[in-house]
PDB file of N, CA, C, O and CB in Angstrom:
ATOM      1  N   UNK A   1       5.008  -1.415  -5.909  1.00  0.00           N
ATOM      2  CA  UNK A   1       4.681  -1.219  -7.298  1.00  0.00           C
ATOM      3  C   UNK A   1       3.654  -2.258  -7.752  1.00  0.00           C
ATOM      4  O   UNK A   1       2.528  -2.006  -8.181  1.00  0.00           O
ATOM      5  CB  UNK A   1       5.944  -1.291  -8.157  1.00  0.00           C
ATOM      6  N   UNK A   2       4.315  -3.697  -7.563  1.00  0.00           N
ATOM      7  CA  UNK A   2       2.861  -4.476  -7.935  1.00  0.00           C
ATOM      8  C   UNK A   2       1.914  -4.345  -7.205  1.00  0.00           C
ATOM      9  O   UNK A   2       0.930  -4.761  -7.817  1.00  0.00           O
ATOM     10  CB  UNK A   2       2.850  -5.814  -8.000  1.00  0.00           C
ATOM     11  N   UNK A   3       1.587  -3.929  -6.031  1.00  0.00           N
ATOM     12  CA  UNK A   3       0.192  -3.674  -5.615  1.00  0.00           C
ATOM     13  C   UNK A   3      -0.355  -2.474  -6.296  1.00  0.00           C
ATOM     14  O   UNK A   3      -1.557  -2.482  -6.563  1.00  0.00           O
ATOM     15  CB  UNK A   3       0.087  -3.492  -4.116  1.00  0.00           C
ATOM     16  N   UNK A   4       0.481  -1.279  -6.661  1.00  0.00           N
ATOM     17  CA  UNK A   4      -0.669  -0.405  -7.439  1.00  0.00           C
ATOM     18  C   UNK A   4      -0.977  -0.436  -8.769  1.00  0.00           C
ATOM     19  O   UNK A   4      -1.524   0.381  -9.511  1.00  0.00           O
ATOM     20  CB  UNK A   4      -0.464   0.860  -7.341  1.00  0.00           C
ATOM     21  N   UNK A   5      -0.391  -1.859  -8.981  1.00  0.00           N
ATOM     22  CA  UNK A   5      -0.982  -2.250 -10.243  1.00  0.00           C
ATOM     23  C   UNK A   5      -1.957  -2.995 -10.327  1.00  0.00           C
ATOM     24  O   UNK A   5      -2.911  -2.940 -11.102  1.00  0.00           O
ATOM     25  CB  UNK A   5      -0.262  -2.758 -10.948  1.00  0.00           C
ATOM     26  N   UNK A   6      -1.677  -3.857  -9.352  1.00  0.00           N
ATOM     27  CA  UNK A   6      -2.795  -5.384  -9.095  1.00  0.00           C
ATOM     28  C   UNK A   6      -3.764  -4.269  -8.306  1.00  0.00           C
ATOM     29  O   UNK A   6      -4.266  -3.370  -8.980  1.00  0.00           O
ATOM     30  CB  UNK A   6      -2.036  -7.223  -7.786  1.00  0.00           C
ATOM     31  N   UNK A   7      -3.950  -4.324  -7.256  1.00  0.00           N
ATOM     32  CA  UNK A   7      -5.310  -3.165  -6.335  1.00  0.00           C
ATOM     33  C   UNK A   7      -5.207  -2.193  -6.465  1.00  0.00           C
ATOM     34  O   UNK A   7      -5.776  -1.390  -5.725  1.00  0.00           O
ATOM     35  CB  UNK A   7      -5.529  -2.985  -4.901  1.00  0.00           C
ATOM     36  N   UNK A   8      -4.351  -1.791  -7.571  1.00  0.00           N
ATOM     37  CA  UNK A   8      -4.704   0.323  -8.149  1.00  0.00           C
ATOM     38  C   UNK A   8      -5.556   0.316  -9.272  1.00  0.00           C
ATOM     39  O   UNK A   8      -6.780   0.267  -9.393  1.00  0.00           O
ATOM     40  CB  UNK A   8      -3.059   1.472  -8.922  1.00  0.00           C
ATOM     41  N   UNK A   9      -4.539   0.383 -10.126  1.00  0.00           N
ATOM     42  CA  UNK A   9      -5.110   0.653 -11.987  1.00  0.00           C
ATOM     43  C   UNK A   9      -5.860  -0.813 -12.413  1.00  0.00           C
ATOM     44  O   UNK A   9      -6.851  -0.796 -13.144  1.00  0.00           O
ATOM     45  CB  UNK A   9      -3.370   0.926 -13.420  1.00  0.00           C
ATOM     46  N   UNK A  10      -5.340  -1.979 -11.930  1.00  0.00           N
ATOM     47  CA  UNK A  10      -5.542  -3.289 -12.759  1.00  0.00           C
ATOM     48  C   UNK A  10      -7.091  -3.417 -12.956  1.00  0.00           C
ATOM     49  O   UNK A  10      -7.518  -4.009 -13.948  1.00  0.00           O
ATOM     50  CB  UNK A  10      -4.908  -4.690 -11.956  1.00  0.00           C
ATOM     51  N   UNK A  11      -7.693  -3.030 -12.299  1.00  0.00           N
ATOM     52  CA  UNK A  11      -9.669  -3.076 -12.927  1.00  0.00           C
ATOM     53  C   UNK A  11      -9.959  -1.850 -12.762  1.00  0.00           C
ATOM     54  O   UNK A  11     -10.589  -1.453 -11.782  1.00  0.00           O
ATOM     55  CB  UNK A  11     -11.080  -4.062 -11.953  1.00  0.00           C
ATOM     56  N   UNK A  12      -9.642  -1.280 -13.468  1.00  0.00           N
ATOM     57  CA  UNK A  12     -10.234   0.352 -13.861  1.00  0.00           C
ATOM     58  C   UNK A  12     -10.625  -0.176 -14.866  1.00  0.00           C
ATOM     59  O   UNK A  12     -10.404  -1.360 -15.122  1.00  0.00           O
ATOM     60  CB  UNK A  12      -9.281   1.823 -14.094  1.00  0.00           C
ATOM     61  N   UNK A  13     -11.453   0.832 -15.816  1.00  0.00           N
ATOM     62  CA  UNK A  13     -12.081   0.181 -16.991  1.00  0.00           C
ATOM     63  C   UNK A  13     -11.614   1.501 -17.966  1.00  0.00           C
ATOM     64  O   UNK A  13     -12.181   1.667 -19.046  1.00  0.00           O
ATOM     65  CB  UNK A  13     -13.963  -0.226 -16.825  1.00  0.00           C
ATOM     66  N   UNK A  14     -10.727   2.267 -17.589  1.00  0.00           N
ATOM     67  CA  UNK A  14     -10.065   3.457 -18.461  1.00  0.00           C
ATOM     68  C   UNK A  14      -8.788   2.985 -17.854  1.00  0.00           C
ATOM     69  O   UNK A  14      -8.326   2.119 -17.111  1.00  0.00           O
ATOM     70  CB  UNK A  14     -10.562   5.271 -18.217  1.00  0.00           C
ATOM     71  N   UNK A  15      -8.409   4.206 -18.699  1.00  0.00           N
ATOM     72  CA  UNK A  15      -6.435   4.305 -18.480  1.00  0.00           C
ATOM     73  C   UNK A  15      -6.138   5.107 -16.940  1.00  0.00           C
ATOM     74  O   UNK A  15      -6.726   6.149 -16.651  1.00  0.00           O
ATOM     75  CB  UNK A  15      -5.460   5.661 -20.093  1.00  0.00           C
ATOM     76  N   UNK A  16      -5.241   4.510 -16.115  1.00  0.00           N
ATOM     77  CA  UNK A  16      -4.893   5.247 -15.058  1.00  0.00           C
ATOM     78  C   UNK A  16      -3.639   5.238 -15.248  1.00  0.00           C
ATOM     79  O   UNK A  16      -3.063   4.804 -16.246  1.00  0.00           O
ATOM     80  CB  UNK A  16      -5.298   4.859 -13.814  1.00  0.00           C
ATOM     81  N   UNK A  17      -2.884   5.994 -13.748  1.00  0.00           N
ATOM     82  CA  UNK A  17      -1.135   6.180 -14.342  1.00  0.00           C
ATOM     83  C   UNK A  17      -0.904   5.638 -12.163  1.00  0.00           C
ATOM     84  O   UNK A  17      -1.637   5.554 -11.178  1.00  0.00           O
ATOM     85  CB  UNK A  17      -0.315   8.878 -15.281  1.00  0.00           C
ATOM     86  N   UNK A  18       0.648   5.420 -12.519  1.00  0.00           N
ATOM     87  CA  UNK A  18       1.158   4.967 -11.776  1.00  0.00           C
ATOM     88  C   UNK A  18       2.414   6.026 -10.955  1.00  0.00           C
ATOM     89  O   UNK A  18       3.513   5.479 -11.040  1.00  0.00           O
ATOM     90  CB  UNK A  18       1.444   3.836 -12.443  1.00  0.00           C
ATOM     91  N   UNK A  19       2.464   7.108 -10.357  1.00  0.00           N
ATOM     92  CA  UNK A  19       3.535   7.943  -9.906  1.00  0.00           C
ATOM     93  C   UNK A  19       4.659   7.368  -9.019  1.00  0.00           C
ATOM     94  O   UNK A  19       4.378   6.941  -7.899  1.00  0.00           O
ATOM     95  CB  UNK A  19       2.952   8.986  -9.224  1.00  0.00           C
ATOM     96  N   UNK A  20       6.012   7.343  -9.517  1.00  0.00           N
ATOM     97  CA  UNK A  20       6.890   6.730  -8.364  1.00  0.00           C
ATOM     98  C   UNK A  20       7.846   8.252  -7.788  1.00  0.00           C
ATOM     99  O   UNK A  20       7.839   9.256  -8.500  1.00  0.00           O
ATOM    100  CB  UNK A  20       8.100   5.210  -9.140  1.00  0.00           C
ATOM    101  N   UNK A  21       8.209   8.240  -7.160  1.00  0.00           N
ATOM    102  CA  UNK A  21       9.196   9.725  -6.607  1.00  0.00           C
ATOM    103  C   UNK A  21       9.789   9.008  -5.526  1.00  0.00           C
ATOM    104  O   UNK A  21       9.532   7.974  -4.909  1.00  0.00           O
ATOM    105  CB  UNK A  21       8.270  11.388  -5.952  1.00  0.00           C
ATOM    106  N   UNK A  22      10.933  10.161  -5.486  1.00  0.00           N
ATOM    107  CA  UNK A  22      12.215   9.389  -4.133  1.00  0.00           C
ATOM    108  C   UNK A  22      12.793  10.443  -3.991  1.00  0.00           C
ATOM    109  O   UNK A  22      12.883  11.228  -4.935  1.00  0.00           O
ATOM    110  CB  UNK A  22      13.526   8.030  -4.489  1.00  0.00           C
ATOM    111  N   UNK A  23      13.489  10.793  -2.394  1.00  0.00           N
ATOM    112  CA  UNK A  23      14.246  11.752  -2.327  1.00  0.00           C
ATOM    113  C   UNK A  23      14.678  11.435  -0.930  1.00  0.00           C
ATOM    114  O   UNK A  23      14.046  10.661  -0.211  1.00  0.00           O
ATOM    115  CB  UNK A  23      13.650  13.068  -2.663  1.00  0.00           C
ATOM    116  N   UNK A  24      15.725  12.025  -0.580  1.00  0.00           N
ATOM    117  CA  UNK A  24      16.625  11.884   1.217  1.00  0.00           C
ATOM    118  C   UNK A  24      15.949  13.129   1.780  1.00  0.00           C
ATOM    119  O   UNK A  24      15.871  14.309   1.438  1.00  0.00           O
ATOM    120  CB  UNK A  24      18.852  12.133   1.335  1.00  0.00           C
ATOM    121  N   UNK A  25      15.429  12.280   2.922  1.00  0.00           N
ATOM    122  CA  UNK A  25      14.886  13.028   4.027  1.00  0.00           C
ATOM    123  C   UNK A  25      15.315  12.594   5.392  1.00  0.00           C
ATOM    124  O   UNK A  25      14.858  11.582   5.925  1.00  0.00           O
ATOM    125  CB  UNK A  25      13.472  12.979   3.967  1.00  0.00           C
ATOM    126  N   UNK A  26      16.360  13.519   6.046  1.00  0.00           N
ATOM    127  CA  UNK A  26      16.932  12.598   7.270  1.00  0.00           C
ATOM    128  C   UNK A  26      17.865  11.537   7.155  1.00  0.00           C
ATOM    129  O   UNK A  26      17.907  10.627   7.983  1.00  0.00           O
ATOM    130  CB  UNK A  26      15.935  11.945   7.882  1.00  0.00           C
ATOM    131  N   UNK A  27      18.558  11.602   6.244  1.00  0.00           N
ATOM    132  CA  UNK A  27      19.223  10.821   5.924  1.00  0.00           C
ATOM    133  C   UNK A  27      18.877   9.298   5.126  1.00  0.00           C
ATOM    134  O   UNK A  27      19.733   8.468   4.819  1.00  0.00           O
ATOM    135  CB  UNK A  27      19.708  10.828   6.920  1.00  0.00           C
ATOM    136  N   UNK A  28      17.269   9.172   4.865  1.00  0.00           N
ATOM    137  CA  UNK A  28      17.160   8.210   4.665  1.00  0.00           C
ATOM    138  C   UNK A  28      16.323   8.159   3.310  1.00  0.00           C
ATOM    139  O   UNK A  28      15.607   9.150   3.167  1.00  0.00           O
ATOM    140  CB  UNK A  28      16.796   7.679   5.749  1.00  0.00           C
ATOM    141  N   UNK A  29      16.240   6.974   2.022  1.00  0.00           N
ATOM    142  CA  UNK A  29      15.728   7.675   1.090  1.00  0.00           C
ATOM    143  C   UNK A  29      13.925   6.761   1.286  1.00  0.00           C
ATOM    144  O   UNK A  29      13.494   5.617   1.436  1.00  0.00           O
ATOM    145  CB  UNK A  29      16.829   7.530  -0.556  1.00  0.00           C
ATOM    146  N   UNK A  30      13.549   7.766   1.195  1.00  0.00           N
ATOM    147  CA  UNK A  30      11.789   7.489   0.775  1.00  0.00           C
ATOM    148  C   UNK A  30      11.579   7.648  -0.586  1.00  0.00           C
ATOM    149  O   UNK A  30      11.979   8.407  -1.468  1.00  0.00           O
ATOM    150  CB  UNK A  30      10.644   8.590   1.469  1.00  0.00           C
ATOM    151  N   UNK A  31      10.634   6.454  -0.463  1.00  0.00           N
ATOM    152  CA  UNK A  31      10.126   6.194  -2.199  1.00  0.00           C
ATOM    153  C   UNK A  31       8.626   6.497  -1.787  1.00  0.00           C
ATOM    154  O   UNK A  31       8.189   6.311  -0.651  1.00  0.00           O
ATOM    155  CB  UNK A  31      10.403   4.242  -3.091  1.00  0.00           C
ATOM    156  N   UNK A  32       7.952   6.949  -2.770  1.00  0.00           N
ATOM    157  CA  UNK A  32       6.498   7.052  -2.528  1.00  0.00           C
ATOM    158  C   UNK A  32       5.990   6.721  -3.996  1.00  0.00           C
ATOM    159  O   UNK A  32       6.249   7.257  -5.074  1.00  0.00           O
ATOM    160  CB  UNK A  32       5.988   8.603  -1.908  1.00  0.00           C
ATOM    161  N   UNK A  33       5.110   5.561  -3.630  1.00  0.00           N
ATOM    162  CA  UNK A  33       3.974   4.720  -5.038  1.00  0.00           C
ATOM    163  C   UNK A  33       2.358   5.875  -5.159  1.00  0.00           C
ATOM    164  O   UNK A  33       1.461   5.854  -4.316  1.00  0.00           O
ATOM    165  CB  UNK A  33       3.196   2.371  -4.216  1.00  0.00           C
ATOM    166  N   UNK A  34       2.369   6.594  -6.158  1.00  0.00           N
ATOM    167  CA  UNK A  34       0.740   6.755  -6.180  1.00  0.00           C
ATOM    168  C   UNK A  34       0.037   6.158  -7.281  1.00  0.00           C
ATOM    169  O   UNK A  34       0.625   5.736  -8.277  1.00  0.00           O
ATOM    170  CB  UNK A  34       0.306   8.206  -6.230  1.00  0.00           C
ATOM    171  N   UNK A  35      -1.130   6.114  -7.135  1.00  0.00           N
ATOM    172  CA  UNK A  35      -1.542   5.452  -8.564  1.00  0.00           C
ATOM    173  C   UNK A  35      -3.209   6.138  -8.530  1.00  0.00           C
ATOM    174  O   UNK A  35      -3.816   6.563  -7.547  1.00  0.00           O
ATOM    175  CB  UNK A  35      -1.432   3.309  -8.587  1.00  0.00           C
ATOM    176  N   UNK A  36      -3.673   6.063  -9.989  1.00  0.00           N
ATOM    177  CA  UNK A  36      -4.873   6.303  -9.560  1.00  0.00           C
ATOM    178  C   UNK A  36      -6.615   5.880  -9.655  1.00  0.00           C
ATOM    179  O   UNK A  36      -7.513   6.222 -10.424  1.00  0.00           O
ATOM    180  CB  UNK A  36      -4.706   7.169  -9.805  1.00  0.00           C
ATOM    181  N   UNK A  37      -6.558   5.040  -8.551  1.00  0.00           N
ATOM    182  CA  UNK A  37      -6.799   3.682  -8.588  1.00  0.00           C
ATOM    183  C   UNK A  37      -8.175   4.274  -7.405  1.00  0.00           C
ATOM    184  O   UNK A  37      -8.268   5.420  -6.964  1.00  0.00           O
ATOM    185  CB  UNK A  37      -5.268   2.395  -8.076  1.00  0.00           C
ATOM    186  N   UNK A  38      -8.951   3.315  -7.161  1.00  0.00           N
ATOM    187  CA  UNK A  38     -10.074   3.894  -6.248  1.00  0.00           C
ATOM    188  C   UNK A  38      -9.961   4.096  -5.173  1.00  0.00           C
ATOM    189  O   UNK A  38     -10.939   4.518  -4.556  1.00  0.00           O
ATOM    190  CB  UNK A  38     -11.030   3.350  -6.141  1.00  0.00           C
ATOM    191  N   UNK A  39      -8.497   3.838  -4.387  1.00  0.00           N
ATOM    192  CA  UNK A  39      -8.350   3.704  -2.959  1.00  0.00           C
ATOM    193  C   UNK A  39      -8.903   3.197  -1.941  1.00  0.00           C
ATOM    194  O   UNK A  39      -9.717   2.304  -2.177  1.00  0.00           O
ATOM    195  CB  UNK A  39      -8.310   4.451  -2.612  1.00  0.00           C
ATOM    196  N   UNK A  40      -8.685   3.539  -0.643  1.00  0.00           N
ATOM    197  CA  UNK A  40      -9.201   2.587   0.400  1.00  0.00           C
ATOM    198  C   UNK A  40      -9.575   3.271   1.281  1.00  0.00           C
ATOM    199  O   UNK A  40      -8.652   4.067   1.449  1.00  0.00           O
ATOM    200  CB  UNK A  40      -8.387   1.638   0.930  1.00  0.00           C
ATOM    201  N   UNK A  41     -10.488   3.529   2.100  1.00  0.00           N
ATOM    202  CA  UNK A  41     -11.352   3.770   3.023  1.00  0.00           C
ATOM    203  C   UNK A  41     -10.845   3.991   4.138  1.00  0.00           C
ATOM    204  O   UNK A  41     -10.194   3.003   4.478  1.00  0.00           O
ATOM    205  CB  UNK A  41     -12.155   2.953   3.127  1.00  0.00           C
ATOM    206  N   UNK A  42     -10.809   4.896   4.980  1.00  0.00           N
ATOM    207  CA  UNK A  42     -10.952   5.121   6.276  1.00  0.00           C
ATOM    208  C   UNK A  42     -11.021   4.039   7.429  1.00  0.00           C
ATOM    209  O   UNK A  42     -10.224   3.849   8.348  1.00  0.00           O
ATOM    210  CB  UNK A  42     -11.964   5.791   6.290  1.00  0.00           C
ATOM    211  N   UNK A  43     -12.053   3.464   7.160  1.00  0.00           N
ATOM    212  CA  UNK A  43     -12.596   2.609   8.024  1.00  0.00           C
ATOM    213  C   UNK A  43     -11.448   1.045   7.288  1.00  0.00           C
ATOM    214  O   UNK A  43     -10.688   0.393   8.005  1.00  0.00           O
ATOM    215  CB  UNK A  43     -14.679   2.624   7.847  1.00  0.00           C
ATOM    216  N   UNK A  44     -11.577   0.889   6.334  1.00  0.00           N
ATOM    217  CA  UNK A  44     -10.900  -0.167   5.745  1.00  0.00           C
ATOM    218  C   UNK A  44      -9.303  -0.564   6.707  1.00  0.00           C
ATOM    219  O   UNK A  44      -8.861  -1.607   7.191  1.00  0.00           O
ATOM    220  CB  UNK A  44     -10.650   0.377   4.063  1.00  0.00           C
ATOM    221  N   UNK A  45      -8.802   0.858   6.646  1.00  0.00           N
ATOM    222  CA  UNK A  45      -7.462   1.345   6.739  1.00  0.00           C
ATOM    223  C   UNK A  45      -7.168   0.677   8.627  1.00  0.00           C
ATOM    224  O   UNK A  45      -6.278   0.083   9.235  1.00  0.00           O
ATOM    225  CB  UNK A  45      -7.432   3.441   6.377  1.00  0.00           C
ATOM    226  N   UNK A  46      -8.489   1.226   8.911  1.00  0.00           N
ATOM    227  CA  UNK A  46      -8.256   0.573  10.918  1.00  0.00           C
ATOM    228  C   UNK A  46      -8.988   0.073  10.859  1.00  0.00           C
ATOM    229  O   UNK A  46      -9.817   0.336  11.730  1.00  0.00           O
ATOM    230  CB  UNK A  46      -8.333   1.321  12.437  1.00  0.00           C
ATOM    231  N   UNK A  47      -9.443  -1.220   9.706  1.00  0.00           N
ATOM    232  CA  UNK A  47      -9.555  -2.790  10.154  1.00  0.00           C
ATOM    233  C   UNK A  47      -8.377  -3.290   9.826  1.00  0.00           C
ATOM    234  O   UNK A  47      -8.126  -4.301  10.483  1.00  0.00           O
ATOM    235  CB  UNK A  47     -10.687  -3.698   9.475  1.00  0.00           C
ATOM    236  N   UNK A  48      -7.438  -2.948   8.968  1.00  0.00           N
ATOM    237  CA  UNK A  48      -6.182  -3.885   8.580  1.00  0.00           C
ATOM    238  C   UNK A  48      -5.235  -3.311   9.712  1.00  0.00           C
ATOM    239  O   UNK A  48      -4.224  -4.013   9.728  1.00  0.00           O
ATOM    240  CB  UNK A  48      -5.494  -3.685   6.811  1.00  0.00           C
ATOM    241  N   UNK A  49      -5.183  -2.561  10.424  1.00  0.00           N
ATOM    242  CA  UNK A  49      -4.259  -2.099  11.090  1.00  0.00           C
ATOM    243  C   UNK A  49      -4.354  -2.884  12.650  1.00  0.00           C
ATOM    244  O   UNK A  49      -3.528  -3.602  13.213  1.00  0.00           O
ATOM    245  CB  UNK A  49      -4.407  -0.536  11.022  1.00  0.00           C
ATOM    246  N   UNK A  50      -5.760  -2.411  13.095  1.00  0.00           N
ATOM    247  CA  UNK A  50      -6.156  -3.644  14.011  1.00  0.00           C
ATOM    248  C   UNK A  50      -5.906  -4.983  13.940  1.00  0.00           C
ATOM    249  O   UNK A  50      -5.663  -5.659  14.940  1.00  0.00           O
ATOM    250  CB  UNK A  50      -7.280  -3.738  14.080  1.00  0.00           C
ATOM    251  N   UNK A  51      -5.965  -5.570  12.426  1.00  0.00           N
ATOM    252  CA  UNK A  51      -5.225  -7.495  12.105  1.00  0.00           C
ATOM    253  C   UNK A  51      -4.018  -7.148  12.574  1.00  0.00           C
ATOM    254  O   UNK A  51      -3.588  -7.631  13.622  1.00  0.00           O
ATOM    255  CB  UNK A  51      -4.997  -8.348  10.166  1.00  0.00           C
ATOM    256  N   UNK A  52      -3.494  -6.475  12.017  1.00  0.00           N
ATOM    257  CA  UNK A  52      -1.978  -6.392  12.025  1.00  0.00           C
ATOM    258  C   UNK A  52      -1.250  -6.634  12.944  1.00  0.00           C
ATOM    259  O   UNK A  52      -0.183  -7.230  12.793  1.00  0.00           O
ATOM    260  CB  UNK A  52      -1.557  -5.404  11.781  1.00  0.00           C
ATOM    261  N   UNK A  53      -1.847  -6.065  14.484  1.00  0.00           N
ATOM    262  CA  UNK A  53      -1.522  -5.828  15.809  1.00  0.00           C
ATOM    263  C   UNK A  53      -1.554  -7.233  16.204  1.00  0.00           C
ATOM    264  O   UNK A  53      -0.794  -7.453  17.148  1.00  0.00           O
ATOM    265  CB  UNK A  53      -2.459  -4.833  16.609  1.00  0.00           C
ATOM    266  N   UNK A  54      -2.153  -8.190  15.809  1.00  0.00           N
ATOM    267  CA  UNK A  54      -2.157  -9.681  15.859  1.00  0.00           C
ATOM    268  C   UNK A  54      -1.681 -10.297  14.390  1.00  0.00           C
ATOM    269  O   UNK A  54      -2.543 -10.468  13.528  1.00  0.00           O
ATOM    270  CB  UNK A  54      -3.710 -10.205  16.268  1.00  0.00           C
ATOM    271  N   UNK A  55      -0.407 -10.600  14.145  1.00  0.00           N
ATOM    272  CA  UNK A  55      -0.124 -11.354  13.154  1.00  0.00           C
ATOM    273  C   UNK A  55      -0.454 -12.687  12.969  1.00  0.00           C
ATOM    274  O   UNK A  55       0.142 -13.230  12.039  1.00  0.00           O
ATOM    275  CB  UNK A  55       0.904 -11.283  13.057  1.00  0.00           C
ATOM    276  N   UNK A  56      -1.242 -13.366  13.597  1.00  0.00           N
ATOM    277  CA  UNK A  56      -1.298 -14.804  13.348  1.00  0.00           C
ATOM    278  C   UNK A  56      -2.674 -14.511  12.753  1.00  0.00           C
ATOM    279  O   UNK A  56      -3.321 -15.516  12.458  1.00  0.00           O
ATOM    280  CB  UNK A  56      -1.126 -15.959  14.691  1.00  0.00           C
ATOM    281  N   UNK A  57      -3.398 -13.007  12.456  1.00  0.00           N
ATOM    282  CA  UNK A  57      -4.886 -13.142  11.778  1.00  0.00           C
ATOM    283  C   UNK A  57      -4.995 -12.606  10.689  1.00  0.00           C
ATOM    284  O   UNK A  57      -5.781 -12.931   9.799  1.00  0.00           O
ATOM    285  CB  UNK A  57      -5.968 -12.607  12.453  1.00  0.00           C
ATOM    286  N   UNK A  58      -3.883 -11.375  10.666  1.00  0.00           N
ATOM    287  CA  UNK A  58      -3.422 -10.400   9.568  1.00  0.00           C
ATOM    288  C   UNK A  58      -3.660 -11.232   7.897  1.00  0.00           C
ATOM    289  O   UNK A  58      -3.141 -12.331   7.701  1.00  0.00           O
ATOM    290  CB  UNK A  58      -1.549  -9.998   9.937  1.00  0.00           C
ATOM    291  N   UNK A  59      -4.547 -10.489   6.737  1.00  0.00           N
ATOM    292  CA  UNK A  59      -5.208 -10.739   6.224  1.00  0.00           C
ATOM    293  C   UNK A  59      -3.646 -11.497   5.198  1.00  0.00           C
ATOM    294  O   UNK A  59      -3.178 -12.601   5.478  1.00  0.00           O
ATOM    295  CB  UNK A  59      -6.349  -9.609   5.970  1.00  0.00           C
ATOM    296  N   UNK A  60      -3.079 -10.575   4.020  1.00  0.00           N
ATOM    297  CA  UNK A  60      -2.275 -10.504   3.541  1.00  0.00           C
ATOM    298  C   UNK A  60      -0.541 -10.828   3.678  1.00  0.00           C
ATOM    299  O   UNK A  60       0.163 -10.217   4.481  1.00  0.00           O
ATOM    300  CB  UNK A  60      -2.670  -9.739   3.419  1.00  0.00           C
ATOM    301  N   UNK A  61       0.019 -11.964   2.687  1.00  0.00           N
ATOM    302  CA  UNK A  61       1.153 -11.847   3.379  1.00  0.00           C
ATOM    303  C   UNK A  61       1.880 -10.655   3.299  1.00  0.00           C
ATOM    304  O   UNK A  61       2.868 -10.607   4.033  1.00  0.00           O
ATOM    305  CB  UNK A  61       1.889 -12.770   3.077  1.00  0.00           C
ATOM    306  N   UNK A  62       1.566  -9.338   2.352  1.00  0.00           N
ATOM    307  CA  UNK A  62       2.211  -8.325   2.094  1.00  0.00           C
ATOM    308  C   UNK A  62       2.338  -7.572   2.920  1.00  0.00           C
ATOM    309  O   UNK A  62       3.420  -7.136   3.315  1.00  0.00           O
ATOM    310  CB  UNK A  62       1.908  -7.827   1.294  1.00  0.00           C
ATOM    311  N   UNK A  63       1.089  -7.239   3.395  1.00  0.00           N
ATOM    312  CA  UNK A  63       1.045  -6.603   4.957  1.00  0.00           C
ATOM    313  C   UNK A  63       1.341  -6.777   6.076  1.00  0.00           C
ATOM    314  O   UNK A  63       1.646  -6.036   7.010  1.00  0.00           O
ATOM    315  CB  UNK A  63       0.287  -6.445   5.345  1.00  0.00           C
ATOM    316  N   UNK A  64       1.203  -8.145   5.898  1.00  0.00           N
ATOM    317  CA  UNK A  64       1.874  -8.818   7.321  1.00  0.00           C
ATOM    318  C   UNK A  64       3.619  -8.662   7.034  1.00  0.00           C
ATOM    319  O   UNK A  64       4.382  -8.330   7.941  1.00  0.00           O
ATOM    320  CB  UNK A  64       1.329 -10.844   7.538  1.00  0.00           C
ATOM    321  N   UNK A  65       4.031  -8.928   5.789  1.00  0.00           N
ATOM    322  CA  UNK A  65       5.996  -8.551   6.007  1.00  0.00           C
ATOM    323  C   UNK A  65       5.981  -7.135   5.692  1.00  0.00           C
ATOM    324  O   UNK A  65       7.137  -6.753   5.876  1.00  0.00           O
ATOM    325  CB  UNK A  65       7.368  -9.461   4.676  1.00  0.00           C
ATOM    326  N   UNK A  66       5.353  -6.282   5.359  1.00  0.00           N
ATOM    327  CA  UNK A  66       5.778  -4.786   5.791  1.00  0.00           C
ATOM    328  C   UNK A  66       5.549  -4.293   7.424  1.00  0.00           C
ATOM    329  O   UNK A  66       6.336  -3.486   7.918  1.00  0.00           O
ATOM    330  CB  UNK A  66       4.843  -3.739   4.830  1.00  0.00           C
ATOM    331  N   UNK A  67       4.730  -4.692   7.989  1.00  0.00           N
ATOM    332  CA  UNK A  67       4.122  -4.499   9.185  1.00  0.00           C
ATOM    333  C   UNK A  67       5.449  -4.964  10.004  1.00  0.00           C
ATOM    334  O   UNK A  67       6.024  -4.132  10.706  1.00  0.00           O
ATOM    335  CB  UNK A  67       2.643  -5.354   9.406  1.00  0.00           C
ATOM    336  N   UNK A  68       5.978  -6.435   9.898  1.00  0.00           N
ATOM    337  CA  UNK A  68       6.916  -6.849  10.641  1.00  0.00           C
ATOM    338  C   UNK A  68       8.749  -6.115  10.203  1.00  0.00           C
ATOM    339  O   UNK A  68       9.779  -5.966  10.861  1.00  0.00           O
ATOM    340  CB  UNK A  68       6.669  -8.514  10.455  1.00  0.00           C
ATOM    341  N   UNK A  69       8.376  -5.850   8.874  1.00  0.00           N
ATOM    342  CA  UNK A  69       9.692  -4.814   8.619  1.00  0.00           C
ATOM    343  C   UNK A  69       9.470  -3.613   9.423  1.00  0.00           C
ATOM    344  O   UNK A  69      10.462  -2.945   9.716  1.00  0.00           O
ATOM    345  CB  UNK A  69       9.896  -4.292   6.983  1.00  0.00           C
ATOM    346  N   UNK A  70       8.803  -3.396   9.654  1.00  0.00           N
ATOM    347  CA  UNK A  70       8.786  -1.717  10.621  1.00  0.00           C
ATOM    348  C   UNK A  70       8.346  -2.030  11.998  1.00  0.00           C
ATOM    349  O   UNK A  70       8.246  -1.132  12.834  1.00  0.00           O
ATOM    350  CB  UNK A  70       7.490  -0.359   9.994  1.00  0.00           C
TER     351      UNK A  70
END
């Protein structure tokens, strides 16, 4: 949630909105954040994924403790 506030909506220069939803799938519950915010790139997406694979370079501590939660 605070990231799609801080790197979603937070420098838009209009009003954006924030979508949260949840439901059991497999027994397990998924939450899903959307927001609508400028998003991130393709290419962006497998450079952070590539850090990741090495945690001692991995950009973010956010990414780096979701990465190590899964």
């Amino acid at each position: 949630m605070e990231n799609a506030i801080y790197h979603g909506i937070g420098k838009l220069e209009e009003s954006g909105y924030i979508k949260i939803s949840s439901r059991i799938e497999d027994e397990f519950l998924k939450i899903e954040v959307q927001n609508s915010g400028y998003g991130i790139t393709e290419e962006k997406i497998n450079e952070i994924c590539e850090r990741m694979r090495d945690l001692t370079t991995a950009g973010g501590v956010g990414i780096r403790n979701v990465y190590q939660r899964l």
